[in-house]
N, C-alpha and C positions, 0 to 999 in steps of 0.2 A: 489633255491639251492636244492629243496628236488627234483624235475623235472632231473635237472642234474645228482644228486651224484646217486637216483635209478639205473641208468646205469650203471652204474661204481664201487661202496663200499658201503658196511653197510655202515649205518650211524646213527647221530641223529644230530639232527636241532632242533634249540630254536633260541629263541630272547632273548637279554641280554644286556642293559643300550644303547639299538637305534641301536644294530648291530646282525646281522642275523649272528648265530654259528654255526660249522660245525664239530661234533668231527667223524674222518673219521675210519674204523676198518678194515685190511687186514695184508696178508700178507706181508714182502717188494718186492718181484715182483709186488705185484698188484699196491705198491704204484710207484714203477720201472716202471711200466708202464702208470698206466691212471691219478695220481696226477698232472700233468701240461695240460695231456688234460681237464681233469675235469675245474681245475682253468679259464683255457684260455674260457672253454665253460661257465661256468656264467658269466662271463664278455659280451660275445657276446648274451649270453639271456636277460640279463638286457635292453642291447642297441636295439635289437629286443622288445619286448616286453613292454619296458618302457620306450624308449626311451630317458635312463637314463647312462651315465657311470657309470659303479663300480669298486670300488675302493677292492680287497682281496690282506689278507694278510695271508700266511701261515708259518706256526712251523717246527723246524726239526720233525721226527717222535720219538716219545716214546714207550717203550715196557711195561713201568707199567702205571697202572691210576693213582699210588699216584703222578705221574711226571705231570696231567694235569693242574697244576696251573702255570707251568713254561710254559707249550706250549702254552696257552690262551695269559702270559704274550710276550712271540715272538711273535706268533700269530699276538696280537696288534702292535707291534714294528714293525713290517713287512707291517702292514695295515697302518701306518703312512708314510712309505716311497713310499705304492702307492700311495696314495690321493695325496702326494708333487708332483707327477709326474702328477698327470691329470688325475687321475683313470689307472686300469690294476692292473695286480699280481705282488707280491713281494714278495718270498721268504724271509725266515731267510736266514743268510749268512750259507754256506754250507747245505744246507737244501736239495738244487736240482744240487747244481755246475752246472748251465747251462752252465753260462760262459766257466767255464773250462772243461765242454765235450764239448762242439763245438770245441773248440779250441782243443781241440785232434783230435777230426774225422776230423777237418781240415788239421791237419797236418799229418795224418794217406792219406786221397785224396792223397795228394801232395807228399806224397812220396809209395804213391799205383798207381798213378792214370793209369797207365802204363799196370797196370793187368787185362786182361781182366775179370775176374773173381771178379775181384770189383765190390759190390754193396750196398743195405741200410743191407740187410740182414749178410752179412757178415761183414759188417761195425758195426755193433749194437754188433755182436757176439764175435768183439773184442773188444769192450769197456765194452762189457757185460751189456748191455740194452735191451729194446725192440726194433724192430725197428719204431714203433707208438711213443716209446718218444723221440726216436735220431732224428725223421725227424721232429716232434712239435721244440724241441730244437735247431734244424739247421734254421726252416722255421724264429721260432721267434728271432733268434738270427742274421742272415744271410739274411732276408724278400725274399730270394728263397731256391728252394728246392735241398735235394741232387744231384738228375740227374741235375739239370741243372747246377751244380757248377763244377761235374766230366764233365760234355760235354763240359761244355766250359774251362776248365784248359786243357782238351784234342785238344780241338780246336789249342785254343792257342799256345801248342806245336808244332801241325801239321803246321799251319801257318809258323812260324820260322824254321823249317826244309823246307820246302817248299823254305822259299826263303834266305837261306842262304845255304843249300848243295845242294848236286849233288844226294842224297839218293835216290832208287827206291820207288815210290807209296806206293809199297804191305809192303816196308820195315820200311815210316813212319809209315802208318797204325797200324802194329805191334809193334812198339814203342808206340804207344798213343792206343793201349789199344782194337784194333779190330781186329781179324783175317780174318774177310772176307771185300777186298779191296772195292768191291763196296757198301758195305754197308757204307764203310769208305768215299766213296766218297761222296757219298748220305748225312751221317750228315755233311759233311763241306760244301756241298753246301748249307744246309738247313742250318746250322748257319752262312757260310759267304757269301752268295751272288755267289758265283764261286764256280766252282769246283778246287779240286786240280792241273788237266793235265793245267787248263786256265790258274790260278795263276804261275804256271811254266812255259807256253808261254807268258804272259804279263812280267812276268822277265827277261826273253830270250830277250824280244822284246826292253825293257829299258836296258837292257847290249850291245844290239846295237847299240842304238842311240850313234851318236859320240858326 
């Protein structure tokens, strides 16, 4: 723990009735930012190192120390519902709202995904996060990462335009989120196998057959 948090927050570390304590010191940006990376990163130190799962649990955050008896008590409460799981972090409830930022930036994709100018950084900027905790957040919530979630909801699109209008290339392309055509060409053949002009002559080709 003391290996990790150096990176990332003051701190102080003790042992306390068989569990290694962590009381963490920052601003709330710095907690906005590196608190779930930190968490997710002792967990993967333990398993490296010890070949051991660990099981954290963390507090909402406090602004006085006379409140450190209630965050210890979360704290625990929190550490009980990873161990039930099989080791990993657990958050108190609203402590990190992981759940419910994903579920924003997800539905923030899905009805951006169109813009070119989407991405993690602008993405974070409107949820007001970092983008180091929105994409921890996405990966661990999601088990892939931003880009690949926007490239393929873009795909996806392109596809169904493709084979159900008459629309020009350059004109899906601009719909799902690229202005330059062959660049556009290029990610659909690299996520589907074909390119665009193909998938529109193998349609052509099956609207033939009698």
């Amino acid at each position: 723990m003391e290996q990790s948090a150096n990176k990332y927050l003051r701190h102080f570390v003790f042992y306390c009735f068989g569990r290694a304590v962590a009381l963490l010191l920052g601003n709330p940006s710095d907690f906005d930012e590196y608190l779930h990376i930190l968490a997710d990163e002792i967990c993967q130190l333990a398993d490296r190192a010890l070949g051991r799962s660990a099981s954290v649990g963390v507090s909402r955050e406090f602004a006085r120390f006379s409140d450190l008896n209630d965050a210890y008590k979360q704290a625990i409460e929190a550490l009980r519902a990873a161990a039930e799981g099989e080791g990993g972090v657990s958050f108190t409830a609203d402590a990190r709202k992981t759940g419910s930022l994903c579920e924003r930036a997800l539905e923030i994709i899905e009805q951006h995904y169109m813009d070119e100018n989407l991405s993690l950084a602008s993405l974070s900027a409107m949820l007001d996060v970092s983008p180091n905790h929105l994409s921890a957040c996405i990966k661990k919530s999601e088990g892939e990462t931003f880009i690949n979630i926007l490239v393929r909801r873009r795909m996806e699109t392109a596809q169904t335009l493709l084979l159900t209008t008459d629309l020009q290339i350059q004109e899906i392309a601009r719909r799902c989120g690229y202005t330059d055509q062959h660049y556009f060409s290029y990610c659909f053949k690299k996520y589907s196998g074909t390119s665009p002009v193909a998938l529109r002559r193998a349609r052509a080709a099956g609207e033939a057959r009698p």
